[in-house]
C-alpha positions as CSV (number, residue, x, y, z in Angstrom):
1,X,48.3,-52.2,-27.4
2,X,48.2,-48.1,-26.9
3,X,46.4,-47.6,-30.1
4,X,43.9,-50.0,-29.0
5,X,43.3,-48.5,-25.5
6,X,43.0,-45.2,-27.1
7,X,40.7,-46.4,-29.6
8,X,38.5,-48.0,-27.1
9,X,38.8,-44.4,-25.1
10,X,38.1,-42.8,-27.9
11,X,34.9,-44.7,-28.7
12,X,33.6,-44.2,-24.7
13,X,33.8,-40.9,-25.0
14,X,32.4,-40.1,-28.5
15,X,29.0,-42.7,-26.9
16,X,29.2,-40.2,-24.0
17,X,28.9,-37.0,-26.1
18,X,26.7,-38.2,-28.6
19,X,22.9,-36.3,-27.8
20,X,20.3,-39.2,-27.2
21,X,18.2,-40.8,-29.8
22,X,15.1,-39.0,-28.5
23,X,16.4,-35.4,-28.3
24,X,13.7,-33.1,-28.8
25,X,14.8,-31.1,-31.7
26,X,11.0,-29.9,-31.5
27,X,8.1,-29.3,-35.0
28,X,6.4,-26.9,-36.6
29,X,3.4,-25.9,-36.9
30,X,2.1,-24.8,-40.5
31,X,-1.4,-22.7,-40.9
32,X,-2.1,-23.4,-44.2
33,X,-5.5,-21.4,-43.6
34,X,-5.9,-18.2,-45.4
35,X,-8.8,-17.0,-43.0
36,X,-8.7,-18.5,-39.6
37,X,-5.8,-18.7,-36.8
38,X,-4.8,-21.3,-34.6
39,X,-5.1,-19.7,-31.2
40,X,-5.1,-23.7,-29.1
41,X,-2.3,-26.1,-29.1
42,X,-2.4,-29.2,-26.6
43,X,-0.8,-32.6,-26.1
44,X,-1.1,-35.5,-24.3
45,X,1.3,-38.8,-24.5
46,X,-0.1,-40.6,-28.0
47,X,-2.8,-42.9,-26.7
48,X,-3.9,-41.5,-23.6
49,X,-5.1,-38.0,-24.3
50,X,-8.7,-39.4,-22.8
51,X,-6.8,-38.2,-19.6
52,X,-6.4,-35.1,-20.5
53,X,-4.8,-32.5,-22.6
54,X,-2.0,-30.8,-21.5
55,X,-2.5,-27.1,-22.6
56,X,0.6,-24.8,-24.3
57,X,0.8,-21.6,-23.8
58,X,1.1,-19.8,-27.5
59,X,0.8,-16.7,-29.4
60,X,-2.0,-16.8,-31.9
61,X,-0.4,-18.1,-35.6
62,X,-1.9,-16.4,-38.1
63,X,-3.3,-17.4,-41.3
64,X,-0.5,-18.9,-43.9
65,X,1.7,-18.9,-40.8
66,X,4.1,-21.1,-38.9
67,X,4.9,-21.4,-35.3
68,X,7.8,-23.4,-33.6
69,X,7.7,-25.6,-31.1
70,X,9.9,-27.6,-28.3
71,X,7.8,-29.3,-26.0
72,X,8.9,-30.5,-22.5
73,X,7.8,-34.4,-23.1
74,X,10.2,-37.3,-22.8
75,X,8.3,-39.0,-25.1
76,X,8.8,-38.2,-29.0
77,X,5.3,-39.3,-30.0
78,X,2.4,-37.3,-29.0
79,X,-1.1,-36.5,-30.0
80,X,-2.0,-33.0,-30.8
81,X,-5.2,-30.7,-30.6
82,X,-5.2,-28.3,-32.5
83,X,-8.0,-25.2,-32.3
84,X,-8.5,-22.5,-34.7
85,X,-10.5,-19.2,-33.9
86,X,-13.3,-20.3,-36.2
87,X,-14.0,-23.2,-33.6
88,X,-13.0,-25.6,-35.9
89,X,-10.9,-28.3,-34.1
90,X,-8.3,-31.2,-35.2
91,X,-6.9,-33.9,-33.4
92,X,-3.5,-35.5,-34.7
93,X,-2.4,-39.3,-33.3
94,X,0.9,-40.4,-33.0
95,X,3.6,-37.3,-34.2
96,X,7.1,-37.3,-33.5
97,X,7.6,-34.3,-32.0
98,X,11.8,-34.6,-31.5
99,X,12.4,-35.1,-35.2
100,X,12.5,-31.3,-36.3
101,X,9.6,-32.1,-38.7
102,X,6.4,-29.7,-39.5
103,X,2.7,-30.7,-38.9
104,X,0.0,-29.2,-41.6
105,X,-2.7,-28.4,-39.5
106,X,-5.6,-28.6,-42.0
């Protein structure tokens, strides 16, 4: 009867301090570019960047580079704009930004 009111105690509390399944671990962000930087990253909720980009505040990444990032989204999947200082821009749909994973902007 004690072992099993431990166990069951023991289970509660391991739940408690597990982190959630959407923890934002964060991404990379890889410049595969050997001329051009990426000097724009935004995000908006994945489907509804239409209302707007949400704009972060980074140092340039250089060509061949990679920068790190943790956004402060509930909401693992995002969209992303990317800009490089060419002009050239890229849109990405739909990227898990809490699995710790890089994005290839190319």
């Amino acid at each position: 009867m004690i072992a099993r009111f431990i166990a069951i105690a023991l289970a509660g509390f391991c739940a408690l301090a597990a982190p959630p399944a959407s923890a934002n671990q964060g991404f990379e962000l890889v410049n595969p570019s050997s001329t051009a930087s990426i000097v724009g990253l935004s995000y908006a909720r994945h489907g509804s960047y239409e209302d707007g980009w949400d704009i972060v505040d980074l140092t340039p990444i250089g060509p061949r580079a990679t920068g790190s990032f943790t956004l402060d989204e509930t909401a693992c999947y995002q969209d992303l704009k990317v800009r490089f200082d060419d002009g050239y821009e890229r849109i990405f749909l739909n990227v898990d930004i809490c699995d710790g994973g890089a994005v290839v902007a190319n």
